[in-house]
N, C-alpha and C positions, 0 to 999 in steps of 0.2 A: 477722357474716359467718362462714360456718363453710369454709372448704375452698376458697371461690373466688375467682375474681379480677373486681374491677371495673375496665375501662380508658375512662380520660377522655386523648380527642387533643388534643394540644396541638402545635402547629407541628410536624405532620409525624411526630410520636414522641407512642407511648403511656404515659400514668402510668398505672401499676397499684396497686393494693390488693389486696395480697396476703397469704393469711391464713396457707399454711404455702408452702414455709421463706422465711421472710422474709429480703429483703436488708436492709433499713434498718430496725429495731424501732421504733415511730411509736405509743405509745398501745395496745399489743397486736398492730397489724396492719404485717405487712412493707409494705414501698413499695420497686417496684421501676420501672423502664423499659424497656420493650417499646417496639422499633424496627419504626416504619411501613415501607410498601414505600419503594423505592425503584430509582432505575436502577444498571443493574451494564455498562458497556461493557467490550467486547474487541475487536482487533483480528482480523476474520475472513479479510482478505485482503489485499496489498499489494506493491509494485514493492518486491523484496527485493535488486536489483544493478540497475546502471544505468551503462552506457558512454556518456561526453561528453568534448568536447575542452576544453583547457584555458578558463576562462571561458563554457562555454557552458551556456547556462540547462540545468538537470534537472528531471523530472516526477518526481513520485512519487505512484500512484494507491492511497489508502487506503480498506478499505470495513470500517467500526466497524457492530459489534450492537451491541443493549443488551438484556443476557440478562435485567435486573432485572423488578421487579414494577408499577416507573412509567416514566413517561415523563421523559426526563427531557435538560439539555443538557450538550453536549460540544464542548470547544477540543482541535482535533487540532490538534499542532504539530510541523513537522519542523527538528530540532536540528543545527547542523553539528560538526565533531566539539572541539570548544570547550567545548560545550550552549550554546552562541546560538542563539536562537531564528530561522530564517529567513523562516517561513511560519508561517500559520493561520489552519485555516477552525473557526469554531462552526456546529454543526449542531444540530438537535431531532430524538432519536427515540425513536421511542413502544416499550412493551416489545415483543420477541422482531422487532423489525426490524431494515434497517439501512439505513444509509447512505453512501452514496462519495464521495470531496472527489480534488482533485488539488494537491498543495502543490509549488511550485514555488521554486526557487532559483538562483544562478549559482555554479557551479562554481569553486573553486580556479582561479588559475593556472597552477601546478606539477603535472606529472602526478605520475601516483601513488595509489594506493586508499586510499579516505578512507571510514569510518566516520562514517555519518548515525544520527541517531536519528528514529523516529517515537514520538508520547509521547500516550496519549488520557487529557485531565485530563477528568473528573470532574466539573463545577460546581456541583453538588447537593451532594457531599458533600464538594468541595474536596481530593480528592486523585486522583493519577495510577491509572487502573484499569488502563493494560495501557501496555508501551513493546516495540518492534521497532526491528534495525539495521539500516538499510541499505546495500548495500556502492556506493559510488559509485567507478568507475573512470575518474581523469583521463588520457587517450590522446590525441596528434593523431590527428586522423584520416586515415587513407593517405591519398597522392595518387594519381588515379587515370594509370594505367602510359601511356604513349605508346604511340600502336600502331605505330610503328616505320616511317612514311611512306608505309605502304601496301605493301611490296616482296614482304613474306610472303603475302601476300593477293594480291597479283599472281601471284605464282609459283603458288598453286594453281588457279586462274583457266586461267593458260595450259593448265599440266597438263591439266584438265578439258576445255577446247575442244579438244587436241590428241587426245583417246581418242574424244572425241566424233566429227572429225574421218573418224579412221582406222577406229571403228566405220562410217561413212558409207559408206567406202569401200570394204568390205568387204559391206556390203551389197550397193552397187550392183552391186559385182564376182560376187555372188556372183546378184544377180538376173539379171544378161544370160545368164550360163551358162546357166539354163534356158529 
């Protein structure tokens, strides 16, 4: 072999026979390893704050690419602020697509703003391609206001009827004159 390379696949990665610059000296000829395609995810979109009352379930809408060269699977997981795992969905998707999950949890019972993580592992290559935080706001939720027995809403009422009224009146008054 003079100058080039021969590649035999093997699970997914290429062995190379390589004649210049060799990584590993073998008999005169380098041998190297040339990595097959593979998937590459990111996290393209997602529920980045979320208001809930104390204990009440939360949503969080995640939508992962996968920028890589195959298709390949993904465990999206969302973390409470611990890194306990709460939720996760596995998905498959094929290069330059994507796909959207919705991971779900219940909320603290203490208010207060609480750091989630969303985490997209990898399973082809066994490691985490991308993580985002999300801000979770524990709040009661207001009560909604009394409307006060109706009195103010009465008083405008009458208001109304009384202009109406006296507009009436003034009509009439003003039609007989001519």
């Amino acid at each position: 072999m003079s100058g080039g390379t021969t590649t035999l696949n093997i699970g997914g990665y290429g062995v190379g026979v390589i004649q210049q610059p060799p990584t590993l000296n073998i008999g005169g000829y380098g041998v190297g390893i040339i990595q097959g395609a593979q998937p590459s995810f990111s996290i393209t979109s997602y529920t980045q704050s979320v208001s809930v009352a104390p204990g009440g379930q939360l949503s969080i809408n995640v939508t992962v690419t996968n920028n890589g060269d195959a298709n390949g699977a993904v465990d999206i997981k969302l973390k409470d602020p611990n890194g306990v795992e709460v939720d996760s969905k596995q998905v498959a998707v094929d290069p330059n697509q994507s796909s959207t999950v919705t991971l779900t949890g219940t909320a603290p019972t203490q208010e207060g703003t609480y750091i989630y993580t969303v985490e997209v592992y990898n399973m082809d290559t066994n490691q985490v391609d991308d993580s985002k935080t999300v801000t979770v706001n524990v709040q009661s939720q207001p009560q909604p206001q009394p409307s006060g027995g109706g009195s103010e809403n009465n008083t405008i009422y009458i208001i109304v009827i009384i202009i109406v009224i006296i507009l009436l009146l003034i009509l009439i008054s003003v039609s007989r004159r001519r």
